[in-house]
Structure formats: structure tokens, C-alpha cells
C-alpha positions in Angstrom: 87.6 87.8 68.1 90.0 87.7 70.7 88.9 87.0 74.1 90.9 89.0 77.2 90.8 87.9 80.7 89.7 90.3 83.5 88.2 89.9 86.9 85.1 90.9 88.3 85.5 94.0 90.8 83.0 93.7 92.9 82.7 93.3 96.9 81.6 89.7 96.6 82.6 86.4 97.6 82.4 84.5 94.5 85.6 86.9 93.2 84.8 85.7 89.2 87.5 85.5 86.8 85.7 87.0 82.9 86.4 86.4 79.1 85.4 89.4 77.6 85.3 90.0 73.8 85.2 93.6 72.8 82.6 94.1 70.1 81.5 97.2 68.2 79.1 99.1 71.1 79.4 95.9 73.6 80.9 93.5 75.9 80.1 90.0 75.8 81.7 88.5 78.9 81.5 85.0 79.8 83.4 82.9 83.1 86.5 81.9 82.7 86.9 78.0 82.5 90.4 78.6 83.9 88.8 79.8 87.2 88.0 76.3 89.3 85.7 78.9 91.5 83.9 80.2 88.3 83.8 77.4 86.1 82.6 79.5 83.0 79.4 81.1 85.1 78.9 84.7 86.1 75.7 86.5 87.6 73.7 88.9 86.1 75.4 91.2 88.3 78.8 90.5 86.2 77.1 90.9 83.4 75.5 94.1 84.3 79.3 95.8 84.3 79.9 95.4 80.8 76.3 96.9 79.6 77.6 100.0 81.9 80.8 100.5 80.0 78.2 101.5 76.8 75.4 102.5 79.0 73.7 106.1 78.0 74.3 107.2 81.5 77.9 106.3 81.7 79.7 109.5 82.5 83.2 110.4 80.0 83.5 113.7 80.3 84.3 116.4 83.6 81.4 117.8 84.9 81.2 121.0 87.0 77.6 122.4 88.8 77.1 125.6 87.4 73.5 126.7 89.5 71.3 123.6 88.7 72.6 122.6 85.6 75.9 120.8 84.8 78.9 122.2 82.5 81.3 119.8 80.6 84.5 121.0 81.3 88.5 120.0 80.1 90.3 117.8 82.2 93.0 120.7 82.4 90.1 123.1 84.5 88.4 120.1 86.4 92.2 119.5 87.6 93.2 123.0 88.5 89.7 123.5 90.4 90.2 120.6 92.6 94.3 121.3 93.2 93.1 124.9 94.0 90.5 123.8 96.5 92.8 121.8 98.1 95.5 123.8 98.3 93.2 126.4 99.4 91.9 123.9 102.4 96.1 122.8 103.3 96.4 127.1 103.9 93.3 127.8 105.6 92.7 124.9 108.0 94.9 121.9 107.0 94.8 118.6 106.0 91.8 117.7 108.2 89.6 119.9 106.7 89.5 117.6 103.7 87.3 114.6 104.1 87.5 111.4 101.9 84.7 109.1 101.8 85.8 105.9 100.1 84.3 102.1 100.3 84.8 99.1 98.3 82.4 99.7 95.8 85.0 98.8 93.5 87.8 96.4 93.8 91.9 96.3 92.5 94.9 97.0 94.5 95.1 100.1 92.2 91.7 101.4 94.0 93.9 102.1 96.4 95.8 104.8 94.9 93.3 107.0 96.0 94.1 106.5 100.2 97.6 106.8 99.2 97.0 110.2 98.0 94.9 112.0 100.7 97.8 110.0 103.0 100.4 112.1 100.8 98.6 115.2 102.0 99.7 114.3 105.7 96.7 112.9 106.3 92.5 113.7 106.0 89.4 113.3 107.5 88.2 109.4 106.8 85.8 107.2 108.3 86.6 104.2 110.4 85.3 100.8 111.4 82.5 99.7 108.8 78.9 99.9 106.4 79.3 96.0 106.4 81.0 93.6 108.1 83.1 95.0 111.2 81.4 93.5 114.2 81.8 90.0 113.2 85.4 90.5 111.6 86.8 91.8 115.0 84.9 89.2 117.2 86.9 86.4 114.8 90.0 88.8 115.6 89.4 88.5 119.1 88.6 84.6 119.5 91.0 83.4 117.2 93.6 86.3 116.5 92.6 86.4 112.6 89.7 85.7 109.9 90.5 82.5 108.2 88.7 80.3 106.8 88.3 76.1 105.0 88.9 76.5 101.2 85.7 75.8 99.7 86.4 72.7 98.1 87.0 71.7 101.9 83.1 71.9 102.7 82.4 68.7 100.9 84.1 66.9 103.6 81.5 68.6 106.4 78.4 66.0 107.6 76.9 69.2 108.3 76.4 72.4 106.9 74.7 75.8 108.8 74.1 78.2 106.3 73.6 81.2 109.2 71.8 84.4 107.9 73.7 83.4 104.5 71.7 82.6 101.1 74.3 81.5 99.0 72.0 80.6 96.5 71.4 84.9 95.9 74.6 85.9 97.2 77.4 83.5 96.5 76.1 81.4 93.4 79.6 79.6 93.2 78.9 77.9 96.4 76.4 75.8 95.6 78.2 73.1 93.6 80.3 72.5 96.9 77.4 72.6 99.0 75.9 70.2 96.4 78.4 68.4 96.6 78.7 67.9 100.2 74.7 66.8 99.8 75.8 64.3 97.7 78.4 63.0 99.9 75.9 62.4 102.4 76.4 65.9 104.4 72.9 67.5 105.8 72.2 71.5 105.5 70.9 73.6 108.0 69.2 76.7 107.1 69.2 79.4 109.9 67.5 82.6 108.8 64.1 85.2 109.7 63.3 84.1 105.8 63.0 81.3 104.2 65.3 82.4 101.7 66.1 80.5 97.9 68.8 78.1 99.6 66.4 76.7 102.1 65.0 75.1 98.9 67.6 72.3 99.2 68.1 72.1 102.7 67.7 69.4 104.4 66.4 71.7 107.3 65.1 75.5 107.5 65.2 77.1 111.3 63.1 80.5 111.1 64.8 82.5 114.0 63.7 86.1 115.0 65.9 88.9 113.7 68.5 89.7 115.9 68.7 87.0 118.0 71.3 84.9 116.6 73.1 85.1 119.6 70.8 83.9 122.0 70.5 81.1 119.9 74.1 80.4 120.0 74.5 80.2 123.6 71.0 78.5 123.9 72.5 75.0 122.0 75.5 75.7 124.1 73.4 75.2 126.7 72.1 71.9 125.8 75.3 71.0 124.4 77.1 71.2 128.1 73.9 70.1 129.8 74.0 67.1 128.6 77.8 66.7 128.4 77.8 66.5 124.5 80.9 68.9 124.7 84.4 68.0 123.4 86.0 67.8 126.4 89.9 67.5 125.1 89.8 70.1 122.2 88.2 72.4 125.2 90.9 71.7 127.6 93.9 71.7 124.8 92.8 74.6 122.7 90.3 77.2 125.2 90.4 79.8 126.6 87.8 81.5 128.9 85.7 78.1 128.9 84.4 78.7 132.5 82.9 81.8 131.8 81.6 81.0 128.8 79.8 78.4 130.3 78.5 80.4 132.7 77.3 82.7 130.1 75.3 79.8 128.1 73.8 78.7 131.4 71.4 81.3 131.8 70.4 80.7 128.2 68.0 77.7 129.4 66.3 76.2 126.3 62.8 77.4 127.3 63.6 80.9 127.7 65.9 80.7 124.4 62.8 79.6 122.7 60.6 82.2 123.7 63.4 84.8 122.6 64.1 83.2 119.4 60.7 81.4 117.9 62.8 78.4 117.6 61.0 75.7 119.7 62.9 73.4 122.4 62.6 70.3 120.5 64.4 72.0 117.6 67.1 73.6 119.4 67.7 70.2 121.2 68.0 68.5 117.2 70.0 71.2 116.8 72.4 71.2 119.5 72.9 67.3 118.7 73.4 67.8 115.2 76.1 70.5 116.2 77.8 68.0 118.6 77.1 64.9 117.7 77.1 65.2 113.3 80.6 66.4 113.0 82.9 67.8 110.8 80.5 71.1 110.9 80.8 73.9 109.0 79.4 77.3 110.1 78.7 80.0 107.5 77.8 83.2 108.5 76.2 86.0 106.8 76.8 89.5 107.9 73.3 90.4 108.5 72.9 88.5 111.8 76.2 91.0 113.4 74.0 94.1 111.9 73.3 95.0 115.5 74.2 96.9 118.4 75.2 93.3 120.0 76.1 91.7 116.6 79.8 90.9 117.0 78.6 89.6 120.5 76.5 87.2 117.8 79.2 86.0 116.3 81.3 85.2 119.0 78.7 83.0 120.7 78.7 81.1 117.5 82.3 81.2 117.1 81.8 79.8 120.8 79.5 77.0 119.8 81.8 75.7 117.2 84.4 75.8 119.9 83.3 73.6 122.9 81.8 71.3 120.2 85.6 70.6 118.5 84.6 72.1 115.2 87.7 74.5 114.6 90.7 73.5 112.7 90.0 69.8 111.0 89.4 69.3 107.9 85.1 70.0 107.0 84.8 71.6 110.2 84.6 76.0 111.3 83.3 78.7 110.9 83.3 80.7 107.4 83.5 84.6 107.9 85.9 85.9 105.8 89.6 85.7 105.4 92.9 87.5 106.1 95.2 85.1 104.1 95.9 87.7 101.4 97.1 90.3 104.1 101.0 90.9 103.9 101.7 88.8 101.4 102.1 91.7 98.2 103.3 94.9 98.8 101.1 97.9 99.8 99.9 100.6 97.7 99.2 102.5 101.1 102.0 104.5 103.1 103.5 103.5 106.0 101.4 104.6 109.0 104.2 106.8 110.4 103.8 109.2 107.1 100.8 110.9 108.0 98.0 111.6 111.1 94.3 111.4 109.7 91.3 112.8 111.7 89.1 109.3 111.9 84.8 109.0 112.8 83.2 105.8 113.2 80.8 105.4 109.8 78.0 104.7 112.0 77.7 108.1 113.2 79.9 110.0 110.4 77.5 112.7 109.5 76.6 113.6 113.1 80.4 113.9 113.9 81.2 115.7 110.6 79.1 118.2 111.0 80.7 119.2 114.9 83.6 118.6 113.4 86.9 121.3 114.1 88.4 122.4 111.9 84.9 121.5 109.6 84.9 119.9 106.0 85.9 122.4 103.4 86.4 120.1 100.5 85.0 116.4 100.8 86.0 113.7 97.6 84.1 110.9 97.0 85.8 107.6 95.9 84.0 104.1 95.4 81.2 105.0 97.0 77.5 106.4 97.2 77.3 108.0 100.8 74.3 110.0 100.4 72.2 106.5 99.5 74.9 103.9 101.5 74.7 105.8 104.8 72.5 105.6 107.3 71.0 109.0 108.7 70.2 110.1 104.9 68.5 113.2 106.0 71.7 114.2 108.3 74.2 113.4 104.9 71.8 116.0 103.1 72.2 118.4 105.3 75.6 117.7 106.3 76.4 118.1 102.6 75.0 121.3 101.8 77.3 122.9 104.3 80.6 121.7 102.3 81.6 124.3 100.5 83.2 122.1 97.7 82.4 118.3 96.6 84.3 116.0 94.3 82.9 113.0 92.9 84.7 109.8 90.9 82.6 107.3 89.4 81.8 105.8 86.1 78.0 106.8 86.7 76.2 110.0 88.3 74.9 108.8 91.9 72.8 110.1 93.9 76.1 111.6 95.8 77.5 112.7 92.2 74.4 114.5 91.4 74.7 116.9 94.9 78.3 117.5 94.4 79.9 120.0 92.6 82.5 118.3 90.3 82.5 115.1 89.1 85.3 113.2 87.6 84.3 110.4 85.3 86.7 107.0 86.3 87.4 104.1 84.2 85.7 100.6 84.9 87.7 97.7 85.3 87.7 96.8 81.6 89.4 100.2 80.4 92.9 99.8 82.5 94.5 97.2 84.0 94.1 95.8 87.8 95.1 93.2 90.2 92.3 91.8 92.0 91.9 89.6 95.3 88.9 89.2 98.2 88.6 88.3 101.2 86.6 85.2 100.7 88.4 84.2 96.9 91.8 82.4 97.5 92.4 83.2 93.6 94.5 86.0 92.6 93.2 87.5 88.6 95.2 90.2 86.4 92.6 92.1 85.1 93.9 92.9 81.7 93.0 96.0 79.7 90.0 94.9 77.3 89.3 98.4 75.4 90.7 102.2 75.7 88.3 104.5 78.2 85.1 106.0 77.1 84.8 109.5 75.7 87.6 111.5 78.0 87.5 109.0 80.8 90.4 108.6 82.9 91.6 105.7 85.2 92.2 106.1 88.8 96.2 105.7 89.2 96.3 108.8 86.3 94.2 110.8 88.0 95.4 110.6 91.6 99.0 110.9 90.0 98.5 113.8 87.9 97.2 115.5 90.9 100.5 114.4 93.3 102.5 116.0 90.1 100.0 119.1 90.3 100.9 119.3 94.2 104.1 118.9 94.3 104.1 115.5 95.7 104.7 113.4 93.2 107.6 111.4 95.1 104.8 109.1 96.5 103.9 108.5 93.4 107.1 107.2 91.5 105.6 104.8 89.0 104.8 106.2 85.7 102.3 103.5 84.5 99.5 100.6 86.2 101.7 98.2 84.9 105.0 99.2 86.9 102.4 99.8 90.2 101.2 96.3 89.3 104.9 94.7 89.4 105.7 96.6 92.5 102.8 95.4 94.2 103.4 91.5 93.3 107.1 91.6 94.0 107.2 89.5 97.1 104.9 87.1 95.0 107.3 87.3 91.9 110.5 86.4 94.4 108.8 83.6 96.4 106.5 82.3 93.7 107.4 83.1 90.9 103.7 84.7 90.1 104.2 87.2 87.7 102.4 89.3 85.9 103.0 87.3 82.4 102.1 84.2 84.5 98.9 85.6 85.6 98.0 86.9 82.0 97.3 82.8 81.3 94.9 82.6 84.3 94.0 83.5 88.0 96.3 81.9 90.6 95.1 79.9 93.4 97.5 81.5 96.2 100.2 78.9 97.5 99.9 80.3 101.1 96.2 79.9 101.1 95.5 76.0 103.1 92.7 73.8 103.0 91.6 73.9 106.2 92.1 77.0 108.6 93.9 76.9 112.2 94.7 72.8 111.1 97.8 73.4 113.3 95.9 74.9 116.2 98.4 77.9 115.8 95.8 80.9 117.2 97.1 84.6 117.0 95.6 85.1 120.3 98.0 86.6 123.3 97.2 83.3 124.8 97.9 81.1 122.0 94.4 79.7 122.4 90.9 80.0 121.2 89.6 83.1 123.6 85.9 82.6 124.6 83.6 85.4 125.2 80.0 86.3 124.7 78.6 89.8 126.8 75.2 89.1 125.3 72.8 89.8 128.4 69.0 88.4 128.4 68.0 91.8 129.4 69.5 93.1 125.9 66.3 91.1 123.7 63.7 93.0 124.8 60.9 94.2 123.0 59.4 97.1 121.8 56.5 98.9 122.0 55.9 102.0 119.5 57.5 100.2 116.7 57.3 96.5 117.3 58.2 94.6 113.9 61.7 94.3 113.0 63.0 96.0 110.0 65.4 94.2 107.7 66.5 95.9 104.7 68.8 93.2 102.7 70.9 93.3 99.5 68.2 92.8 96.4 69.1 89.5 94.8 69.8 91.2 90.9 72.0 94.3 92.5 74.9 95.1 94.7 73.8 97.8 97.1 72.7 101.1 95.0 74.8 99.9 91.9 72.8 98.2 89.0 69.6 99.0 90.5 67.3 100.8 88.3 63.5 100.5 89.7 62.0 103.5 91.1 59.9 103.0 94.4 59.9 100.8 97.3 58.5 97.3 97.6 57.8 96.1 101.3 58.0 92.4 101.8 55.4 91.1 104.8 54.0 87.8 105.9 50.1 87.8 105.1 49.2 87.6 108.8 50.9 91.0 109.3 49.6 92.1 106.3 46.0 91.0 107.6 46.3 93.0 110.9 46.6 96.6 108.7 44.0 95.3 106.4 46.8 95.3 103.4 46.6 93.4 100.1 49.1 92.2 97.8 50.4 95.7 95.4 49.0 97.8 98.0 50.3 101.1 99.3 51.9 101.1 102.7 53.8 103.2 105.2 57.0 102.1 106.3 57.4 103.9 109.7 60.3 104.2 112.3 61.4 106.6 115.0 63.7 108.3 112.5 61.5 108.9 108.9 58.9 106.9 106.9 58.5 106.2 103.3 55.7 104.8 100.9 56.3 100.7 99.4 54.2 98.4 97.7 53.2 95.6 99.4 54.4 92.0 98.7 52.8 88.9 100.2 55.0 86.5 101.2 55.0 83.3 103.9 58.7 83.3 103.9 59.1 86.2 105.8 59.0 86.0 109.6 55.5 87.4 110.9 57.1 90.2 112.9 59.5 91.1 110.1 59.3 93.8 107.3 61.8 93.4 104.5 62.4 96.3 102.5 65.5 95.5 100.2 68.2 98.1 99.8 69.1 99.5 96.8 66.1 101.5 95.2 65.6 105.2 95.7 62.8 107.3 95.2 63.3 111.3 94.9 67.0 110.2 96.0 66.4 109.1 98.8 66.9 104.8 99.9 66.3 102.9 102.7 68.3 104.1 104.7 66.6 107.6 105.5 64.7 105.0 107.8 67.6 104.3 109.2 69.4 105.8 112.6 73.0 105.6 112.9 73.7 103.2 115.8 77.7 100.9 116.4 78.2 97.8 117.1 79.7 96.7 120.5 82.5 95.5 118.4 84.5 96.6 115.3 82.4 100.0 114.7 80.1 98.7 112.2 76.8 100.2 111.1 73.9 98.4 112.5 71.2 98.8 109.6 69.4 95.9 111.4 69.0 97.4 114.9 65.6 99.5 113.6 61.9 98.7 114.5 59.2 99.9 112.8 55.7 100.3 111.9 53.6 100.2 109.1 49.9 100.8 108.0 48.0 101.3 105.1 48.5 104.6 103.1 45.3 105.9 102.0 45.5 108.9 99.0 44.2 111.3 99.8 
């Protein structure tokens, strides 16, 4: 059989390039050799998207709500429902009372279509900032003028490693060879996390900090660092910014205090600080939990800061991984330009609660690659904010928890039934995702949908290619002229992007007004206090076998708790407990575990019970930076739940 390659779509940093071999009722999709990221291994997660092209509740056909039962419905009436509610919306209120919710559930410049269209409309009612990442991609923005990053071949020249609130080993399985191979070259790893998560199995050291105080930490090895003068001095005076204050800052962070705020004792933040300063080239890589509070970007530019006065930006096995921007302006956009249309924007933190104030309010919401009802925080307020639209649209391959308390749901392709160009933020590899198999049943692809409505409109000028294909060549242009990276070319294999370097900022070249890294930390002692009512820290990350609500198919909660907590409420392993915070509780089964921090309950994301996730424990708070949601900014408390 013949084997087509594709790329895996999802919102992670390995960005996999597939084999897939179309079989009778199946997929069977291996890595790509061709893929020097890949190597011919995918997770279970990549695997997981070919069972759902044959799953049984894999949607091909229209759906319309009629009462509480759903009707299957032509394409021809799903269409003229939606065209008429939004042409209903454009005469009675305008553009704004139309709301799109989209995310990156989903990845392909051709996801994209979707923005393109609601910006065709003049402009709608969207969220802003982010549900992930924001906070700590801003504070890069702001110390460095970008997000770049080393290539990750580049680590194996680091001595030392931090892996910082990240578990590649769970979340980034592609990393480990490198970081392997860095061990073998004589490198040490760090391990910086509230759990001893999987990767601290091969580290060389395993630091268990208290959620949420990453950036006390930070400036508490600064600390040391320019107490005892282990700072490097020239890179500080050649390539800083805002040094004095900085300093300043870290002063007050005094190594006994730090400790007490952190559980990390003195004589491990001194080793620390020395192995920062003195073990160089060191690489820094982050995880996004650790900015998942109200002073998270604050976090991550007191590390960003420690890498700084240390020397470790900008040589070769040295800086700090976030993300990167590299991709950004190099292809042409899907999107129009900004001067084509005026949308009404809301932070995602606190969506709902502005949505439902909103003026003129939400007549028609659409859904795109995204679950709000379960991905939000403030569940409750989405419910209620939800009933009060008068008309809801959903597009996804399965029926979410959103789908289900919509009104119409349109059923969309996966990445195997249409054809897609595919590039991350973390991937420097750029994959044509070919066309393995026609859709399902009467399932449509994105770019057909959103086009057949701009022809339905009336606006199907901003929509002047007739097939994926000739969207695909538009959007690789620049690449085709420069490069000569064509579609064809891509057909035999992902591309490593020629603009993508080695090593990030080698030149020193910073996109900041001064030219210079551009210190800052506002963290304030007085911020890491404790509380009271609800004491332990709630941390609710991404399950190891799923990718937020997608893939995730176990009912109920499980509650993950060190067995000294666990002994205070008199809880056993598989016993019943109540989560509590200030803003809902639920009910989880208890998990004994010595990894987790003893003032930490871990209740991964992803499961739902009646509907509801985690997140209906969850208040919507932003960060001080980049509007992004802080799931990690909750306390709570628990006890034992006794049946009545």
C-alpha cells in the first residue's frame, strides 16, 4: 500500500511529520524517517488522530437541535440557517454582535480561513491575549524584542540543562534524545518543578519548588549570583539594559527569605546559583505552567533575567527556550490586513463575564478549534452566558461538550481528509500535509466551508482561490521565490526552514527600542503570601495520554496528593474527596503519590463529569503580562466525601 505523508496538527512542540497508510476502516500511521525531529516515532496522542477519523462518534453529517434531540440536516439548510442568522445579526446590531471563539486546537495555515472570514464581515467579537502561553511570550517580547530560541540539536553543546516547570519526557518526547545526548556529552540536568515529574528520572538533579514561586526563585540565585560577584560582568555592560534596577530587585531576594518562600533550602539555591554561573553554556527551558499566574510573566522575566547577568543568551548551548517567532513573516498570510476590518476584542481570562455585559450582546456565537464550555475558566458563567445566545454554531470532527449546547453543528474534516501546510512555534520544520483519504460520510473541510459561505454572502472577493491547493501556493510564495520550497518539494519531506539558525540572538541583534537585553522583574515579596481558607495550591496540568479535553475518554476526576496531605483528612488511596475552592467544588478519587509537593493538589485537565472539567473550579483571573489565563492562581481545599 502506498504510504502518504502528512503532519500532525496538534498544539505541540514536537510538530511530527506521519506515514499514513489508508486501510479498509483504518489508519496506520507511523513517523516519518525523513523528519530528523521525528525520527519514525509518534505518541499515542498522534496515534489517537487516526482511530478518530473511523471513530463511532466522529460526526459526518449537519446536525441541527430540534428541543433535546438532534436532526440530521443537508448541507444546503445547515448553510442557509447560519447565512440567515448572520445576516440577520449584520441588520439588527452589526458585526459585533457575532462572537467567534477559536483556539489552536487544530493546526494548518488553512485553519485560518476561518479569522479571515469573520474579518470579511468587518470585523466580530473575538477574544484576546491567551488560555496558554501569553504572559511568558510577552515578557520574552519585552526583554529581548522576540521569542527565539537554540535549535534543538544546539542543546547538546549546553554543560547544563534546567528543565523549568517542563517534563519533556510527557510533553515533548522528541526532546529527550538531545537531552540524552547532551548527558552523554558530559552536560548535567536540572529538574525545577512542584512534582517530581517522569524527566526527573534522569536528571542529574530534581529541585521541588512551591507552585508559583518560580520567580522568587529566579531573583533569589540572582542574588547569590551578584553577591558573590559570579556575574558576567562584560556581556552585562555590552548587552543590558536596566541592570541597576534589576539588581536592586534581586537584592531584597536574600537566600534565607527565598528559601522560606520557595521550599528550596539555601544550600541548594547556592549549588544552584553556581551551577547557573559558573557550569556554562546553560540552557533554560521553560514550561508554561510556572507563568500560569497573576505575576507569571513577571516569572519569566526574572529568569530571562538570571540567564542574562550570568552571559547565557546568544552563544551556542546557552538561553532560554520559550517558544519561537522565526516562522512569523516569512509566508504569506491567510488573515487580512488589519486596516480591513475593526473587531470588538475581551481578554480570555475574563471572556464570559465581559460577554455577557457586552453592547450590542452576542446574537450568534461560532465555534472554531475549540471546546470553550470545558477549556475556559468560569465554566458555570460559559453556561449561563451560553444559554442567553440566541444561536450557536459549532465545527469539529467530534461533538464537545460545546457542540452538544449549541444549536448547529457542522462536522469539519481532520487533517488526513484535505490538504494543509503545517508549522509551530517550537518545530523549525515546515510539512505539506497531503490528502490521505476523501472526508467521512458528508464531511466538509474548512476552506470549503468558510468559502461557500463568503459566496453565500456576497463576499467572496476575499476569498479568490477556488481550491486548498491554490491557498497553499499563495501562502508559500515568498518561500517558493527565495527558496525555492515548493509545494512538489515539500511532497518528498518536511523542510528544515533556511532562516531558522542554530543559536538564537548569536549576533546580539535584540528587537528592543534600546538595541539591548531590557531587564525587569515587578515581582514584590509582599505578592507570595499565603492563604488561609484555602491553603494548598491547585494545579491542574495536561494528562500525559491527552491534549487538553481532546482524546480524553475517562469519566470522573482523579486528585493527585502527597500521603502526608492525604493523612491530615484521613484519606486513603481510591478514596472519595472534595476538591474545594472559593469558586465551585467537585468529587475525585484519591491518588497517593510522594512526587507531588505536600501543599499541592494536582487534578489533571481534561476529564469531565456531567460536562463539566476542571475548570468549573476555576476563577478567571490575567496575568500582569500578555492577558493570559491564570489556571494556576487557585487555592483550595479538600476533605473526605462521605455518602451519604
Amino acid at each position: 500500500m502506498t504510504m502518504v505523508r502528512s503532519a500532525c496538527p496538534l498544539n505541540c512542540p514536537d510538530g511530527c511529520a506521519f506515514l499514513v497508510e489508508k486501510r479498509e476502516n483504518s489508519l496506520l500511521i507511523k513517523g516519518d524517517p525523513a523528519n530528523n525531529i521525528t525520527k519514525g516515532f509518534i505518541c499515542s496522542k498522534g496515534q489517537a488522530l487516526g482511530k478518530r477519523v473511523f471513530s463511532p462518534d466522529r460526526l459526518k453529517f449537519p446536525l441541527l437541535r430540534q428541543g433535546q434531540r438532534w436532526e440530521r440536516v443537508s448541507w444546503d439548510q445547515a448553510y442557509l440557517l447560519l447565512t440567515e442568522a448572520i445576516k440577520k445579526t449584520l441588520d439588527d446590531v452589526g458585526p459585533w454582535g457575532i462572537f467567534h471563539h477559536y483556539d489552536y486546537g487544530s493546526n494548518g495555515v488553512l485553519r485560518e480561513l476561518d479569522q479571515r472570514f469573520f474579518q470579511a464581515l468587518g470585523g466580530v467579537t473575538e477574544p484576546r491575549g491567551s488560555m496558554c502561553w501569553g504572559a511568558g511570550y510577552q515578557a520574552q517580547e519585552l526583554d529581548f524584542g522576540g521569542v527565539f530560541s537554540n535549535s534543538w540539536e544546539d542543546l547538546e553543546d549546553a554543560k547544563t540543562i534546567v528543565l523549568w516547570g517542563r517534563d519533556p519526557a510527557v510533553t515533548n518526547v522528541h526532546l529527550i534524545p538531545h537531552l540524552l545526548g547532551a548527558k552523554k556529552r558530559g552536560a548535567r540536568v536540572l529538574v525545577i518543578n512542584p512534582i517530581r515529574v517522569k524527566s526527573a528520572e534522569f536528571a542529574d538533579e530534581y529541585y521541588q519548588v512551591r507552585p508559583g514561586t518560580d520567580g522568587a526563585l529566579a531573583l533569589g540565585l540572582s542574588h547569590i549570583i551578584l553577591r558573590e560577584r559570579w556575574q558576567d560582568t562584560l556581556f552585562i555592560q555590552n548587552y543590558i539594559q536596566g541592570f541597576e534596577g534589576f539588581a536592586r530587585r534581586a537584592k531584597e531576594f536574600f537566600p534565607e527569605k527565598v528559601a522560606a518562600i520557595t521550599g528550596v533550602g539555601v544550600t541548594q539555591l547556592t549549588q544552584l546559583a553556581r551551577a547557573v554561573s559558573h557550569a556554562g553554556p546553560v540552557s533554560i527551558i521553560l514550561g508554561y505552567g510556572l507563568q500560569r499566574y497573576i505575576k507569571g510573566g513577571n516569572a519569566v522575566r526574572a529568569i530571562d533575567g538570571l540567564a542574562a547577568i550570568s552571559g547565557n543568551i546568544g552563544w551556542a548551548g546557552a538561553g532560554v527556550h520559550y517558544a519561537h517567532q522565526y516562522h512569523q513573516g516569512k509566508m504569506n498570510s491567510v488573515l487580512l490586513p488589519p486596516e480591513r476590518y475593526r473587531s470588538r476584542t475581551y481578554p480570555h481570562p475574563i471572556l464570559a463575564e465581559e460577554l455577557l455585559k457586552a453592547d450590542p450582546a452576542i446574537q450568534l456565537a461560532v465555534v472554531t478549534r475549540s471546546n470553550p464550555l470545558v477549556q475556559q475558566p468560569n465554566s458555570q458563567l460559559w453556561r449561563d452566558l451560553w444559554r442567553k445566545i440566541p444561536f450557536k454554531v459549532v465545527i469539529d470532527t467530534v461533538l464537545t461538550e460545546t457542540a452538544r449546547q449549541s444549536d448547529l453543528v457542522l462536522p469539519a474534516a481532520t487533517i488526513f481528509e484535505e490538504e494543509d501546510l503545517v508549522k509551530t512555534s517550537w518545530s523549525p520544520l515546515i510539512h505539506y500535509a497531503q490528502k490521505v483519504l476523501e472526508p467521512q460520510g458528508e464531511v466538509q473541510a474548512e476552506p470549503v466551508i468558510f468559502t461557500e459561505l463568503a459566496k453565500r454572502l456576497g463576499i467572496e472577493k476575499d476569498f479568490p482561490y477556488a481550491s486548498s491547493r491554490e491557498w497553499l501556493e499563495f501562502v508559500l510564495q515568498p518561500l517558493s521565490e527565495t527558496y525555492e520550497i515548493s509545494l512538489d518539494k515539500l511532497a518528498q519531506g518536511p523542510v528544515y526552514a533556511p532562516y531558522i539558525p542554530k543559536v538564537a540572538w548569536e549576533n546580539k541583534d535584540f528587537k528592543t527600542p534600546s538595541g539591548k537585553i531590557e531587564l525587569s522583574s515587578e515581582l514584590d515579596l509582599a505578592d507570595l503570601g499565603e492563604a488561609v481558607e484555602f491553603p494548598y495550591h491547585l494545579l491542574t496540568p495536561h494528562p500525559g495520554n491527552a491534549m487538553h479535553s481532546q482524546f480524553h475518554q475517562d469519566e470522573g476526576f482523579k486528585v493527585f496528593l502527597h500521603p502526608d496531605l492525604a493523612e491530615k483528612f484521613r484519606l486513603n488511596h481510591g478514596d472519595q474527596a472534595i476538591v474545594e475552592t472559593a469558586y465551585g467544588q467537585l468529587v475525585a478519587a484519591v491518588v497517593l503519590s510522594e512526587d507531588i509537593h505536600p501543599e499541592t493538589v494536582v487534578l489533571p485537565e481534561g476529564t469531565t463529569s456531567e460536562g463539566l472539567g476542571v475548570n468549573q473550579l476555576i476563577l478567571g483571573k490575567c496575568s500582569d503580562i500578555g492577558e493570559s489565563t491564570c489556571y494556576y492562581e487557585m487555592r483550595c481545599q479538600i476533605r473526605k466525601w462521605y455518602l451519604d
